[in-house]
N, C-alpha and C positions, 0 to 999 in steps of 0.2 A: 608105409614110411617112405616119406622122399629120399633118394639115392644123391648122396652129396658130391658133386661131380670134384672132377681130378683135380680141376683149376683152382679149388675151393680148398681142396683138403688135399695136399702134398703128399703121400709117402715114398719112402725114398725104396732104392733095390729092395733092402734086406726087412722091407716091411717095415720100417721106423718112421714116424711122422719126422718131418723133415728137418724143422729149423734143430730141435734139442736131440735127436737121434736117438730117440728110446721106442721100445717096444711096451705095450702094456702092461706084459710080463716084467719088464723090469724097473717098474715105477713103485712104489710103496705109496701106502696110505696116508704114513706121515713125509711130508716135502718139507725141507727146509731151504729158503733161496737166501743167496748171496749176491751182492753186486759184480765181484771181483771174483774169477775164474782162480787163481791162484786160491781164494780161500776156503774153492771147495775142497782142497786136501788139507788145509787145515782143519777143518769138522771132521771129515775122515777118518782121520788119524787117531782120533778118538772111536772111531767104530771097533770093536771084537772082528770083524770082520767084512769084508767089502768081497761083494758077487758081481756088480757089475760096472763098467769106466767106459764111459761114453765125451769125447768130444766134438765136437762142429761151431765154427768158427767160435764165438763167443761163450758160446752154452756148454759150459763144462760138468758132468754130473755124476757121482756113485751112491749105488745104490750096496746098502748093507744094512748090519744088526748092533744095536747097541742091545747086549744082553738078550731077551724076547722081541723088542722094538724093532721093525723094521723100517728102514730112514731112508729117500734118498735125500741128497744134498745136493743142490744145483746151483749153476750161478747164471745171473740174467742180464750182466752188463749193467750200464748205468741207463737209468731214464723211466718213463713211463710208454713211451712205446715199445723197447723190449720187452716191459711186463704184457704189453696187450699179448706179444708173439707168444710170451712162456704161458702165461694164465692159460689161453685156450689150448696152447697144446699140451698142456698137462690137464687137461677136463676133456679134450679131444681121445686122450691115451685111457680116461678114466669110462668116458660116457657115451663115445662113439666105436660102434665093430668098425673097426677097420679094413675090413674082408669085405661086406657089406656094404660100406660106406651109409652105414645108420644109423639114426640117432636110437640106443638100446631102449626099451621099455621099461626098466626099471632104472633110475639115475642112484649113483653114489656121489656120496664127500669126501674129498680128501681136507685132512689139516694141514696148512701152508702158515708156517712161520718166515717171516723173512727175518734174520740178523744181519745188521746193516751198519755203519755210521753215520754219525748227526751231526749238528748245532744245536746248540741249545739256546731258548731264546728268553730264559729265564735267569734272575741272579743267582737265585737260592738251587741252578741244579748244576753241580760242579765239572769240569772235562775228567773222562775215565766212567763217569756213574752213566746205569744204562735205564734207560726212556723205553716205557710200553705206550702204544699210542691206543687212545682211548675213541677216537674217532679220526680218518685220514681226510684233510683237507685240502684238495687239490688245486692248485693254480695252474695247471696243465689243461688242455683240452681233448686228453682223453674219454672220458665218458661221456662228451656231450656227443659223440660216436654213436651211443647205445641207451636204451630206455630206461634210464635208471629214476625209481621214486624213492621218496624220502618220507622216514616217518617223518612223527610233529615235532622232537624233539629236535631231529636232524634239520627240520625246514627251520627251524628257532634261529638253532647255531649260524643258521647259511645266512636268513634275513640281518638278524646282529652284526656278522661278522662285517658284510658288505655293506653296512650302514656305517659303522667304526671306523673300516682301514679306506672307504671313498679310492677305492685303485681305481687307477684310468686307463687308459686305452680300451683292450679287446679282452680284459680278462674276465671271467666267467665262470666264479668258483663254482666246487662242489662238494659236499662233505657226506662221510661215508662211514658208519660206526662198526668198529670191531667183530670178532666172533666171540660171543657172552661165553662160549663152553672153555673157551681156551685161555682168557684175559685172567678167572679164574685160581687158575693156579699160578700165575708172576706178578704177586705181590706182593711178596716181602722184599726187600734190596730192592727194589726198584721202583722208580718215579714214576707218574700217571699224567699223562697231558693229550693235547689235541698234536696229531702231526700234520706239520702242514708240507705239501708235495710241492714243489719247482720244478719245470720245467727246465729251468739251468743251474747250471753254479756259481755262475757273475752275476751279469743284470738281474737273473732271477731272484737270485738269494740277497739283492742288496748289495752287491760287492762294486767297487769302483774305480778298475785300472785307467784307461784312456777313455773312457765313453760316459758321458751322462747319463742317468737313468729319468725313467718314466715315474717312476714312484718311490725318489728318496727317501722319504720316511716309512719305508717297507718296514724294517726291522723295526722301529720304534713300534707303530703300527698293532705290527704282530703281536710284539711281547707286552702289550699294553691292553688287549683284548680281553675280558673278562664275561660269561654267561653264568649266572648263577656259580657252581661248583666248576665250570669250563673255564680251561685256558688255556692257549699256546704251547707246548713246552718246547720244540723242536721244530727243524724244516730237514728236509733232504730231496730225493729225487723217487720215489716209488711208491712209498706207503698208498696212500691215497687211488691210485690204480688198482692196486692187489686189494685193498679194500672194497672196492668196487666192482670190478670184474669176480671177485671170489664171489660176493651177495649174487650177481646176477646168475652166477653160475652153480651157486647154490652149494658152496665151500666155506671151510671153516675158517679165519685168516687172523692173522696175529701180525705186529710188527715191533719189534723191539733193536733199540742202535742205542749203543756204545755211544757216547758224547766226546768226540775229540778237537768240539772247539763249543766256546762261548762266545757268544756274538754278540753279548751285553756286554760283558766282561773285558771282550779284545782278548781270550785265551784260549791257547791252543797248548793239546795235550802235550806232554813232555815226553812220552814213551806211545807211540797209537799200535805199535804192533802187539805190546802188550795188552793194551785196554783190549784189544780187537778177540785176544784171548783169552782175554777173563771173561767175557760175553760168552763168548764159545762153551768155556768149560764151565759155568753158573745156567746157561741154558740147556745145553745139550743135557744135562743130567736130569733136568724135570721134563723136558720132550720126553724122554726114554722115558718117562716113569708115566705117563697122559695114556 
């Protein structure tokens, strides 16, 4: 086995990979990632009990038990390049000796849900109600980084979609489907659609302070997409990464957000700290139970 040199694979004094500061020992099986550091103690708080609290700058994490379950809950900041940092260093903590610096012979999975917030880009899916995404569809250029194939189903989506919404410039979708073992079990209360990933939250998402954009009818666009049983339901900033990186890395991945705005509609949630925690407390109870 190749020796992954220092420059490549960071760890810090106390033996923790560098950016999220955890030891393998205090990683769990099951990961749940949050964007916003603040609301990794909101899931927490729900734990029976919390073993370990780890933070470094942005990467806030604890690790505990909901009942038998053992959970960490992290959070990864906003974006698809935080995901590249978290994804591999929580597969780094899972799949790499760290003593060694090598890649182990036998690889494991972990299950990574991310709960998150959205837009929805649909009439019929209301602010507060929460969105599972059935494949993530990135506008980002993260995984053109790394060698990702697509089934036929996936190549469908990708062809359609880019024939429909005709975006310009330099963009260069990618779509990326779910983990089947975990999509499973959250389907009652909750909507099923395509999430599509941003690179921002202005120009990205269609929005229009002072700047023109490059692809006005983004959001028409989007919410107007149809493939067979496919469609739109959502955008945000991560899905699409965590879907990608988790397949390449050979992880389970899930992504479900809370809707606190319609972007057909022109509505925004009336209460988002609440909707934030009825996502929580409606998921965290079947996480525990998987």
């Amino acid at each position: 086995m190749n020796k992954i040199a220092d420059s490549e694979l960071i760890i810090n004094s106390r033996g923790a990979i560098y950016h999220i500061d955890l030891t393998p020992e205090e990683l769990a099986d099951t990961v749940i990632t949050v964007g916003d550091p603040d609301r990794v103690a909101k899931v927490s708080k729900y734990f029976d009990k919390i073993e370990v609290q780890r933070q470094h700058r942005e990467f806030v994490s604890h690790t505990g038990w909901v009942g038998s379950k053992r959970i960490t809950v992290i959070s990864t900041g906003i974006g698809p390049d935080n995901i590249d940092i978290v994804l591999n260093e929580l597969d780094a903590l899972k799949n790499i000796d760290l003593q060694t610096r090598t890649v182990k012979e036998t690889l494991s999975s972990l299950n990574i849900i991310r709960l998150g917030t959205s837009g929805a880009l649909q009439q019929h899916i209301p602010v507060d109600s929460l969105v599972v995404g059935t494949h993530g569809l990135g506008l980002d250029n993260l995984l053109h980084y790394y060698q990702l194939r697509n089934n036929d189903e996936e190549q469908q989506i990708l062809q359609q979609f880019i024939a429909h919404t005709q975006l310009s410039g330099n963009i260069q979708p990618y779509v990326v489907g779910c983990g089947a073992s975990i999509i499973k079990h959250f389907v009652e209360g909750f909507h099923h659609g395509i999430t599509v990933t941003c690179p921002g939250f202005y120009g990205p998402q269609g929005r229009v302070l002072r700047l023109g954009l490059a692809n006005p009818l983004l959001v028409e666009r989007l919410s107007s997409f149809r493939m067979g049983n496919h469609f739109i339901s959502n955008f945000e900033m991560e899905t699409s990464a965590i879907y990608g990186l988790g397949r390449l890395l050979g992880h389970h991945c899930l992504s479900i957000n809370v809707i606190v705005a319609n972007r057909v509609r022109k509505e925004f949630s009336k209460d988002g700290n609440a909707a934030v925690e009825g996502l929580i407390q409606k998921c965290l109870g079947i996480i525990a139970s998987i």
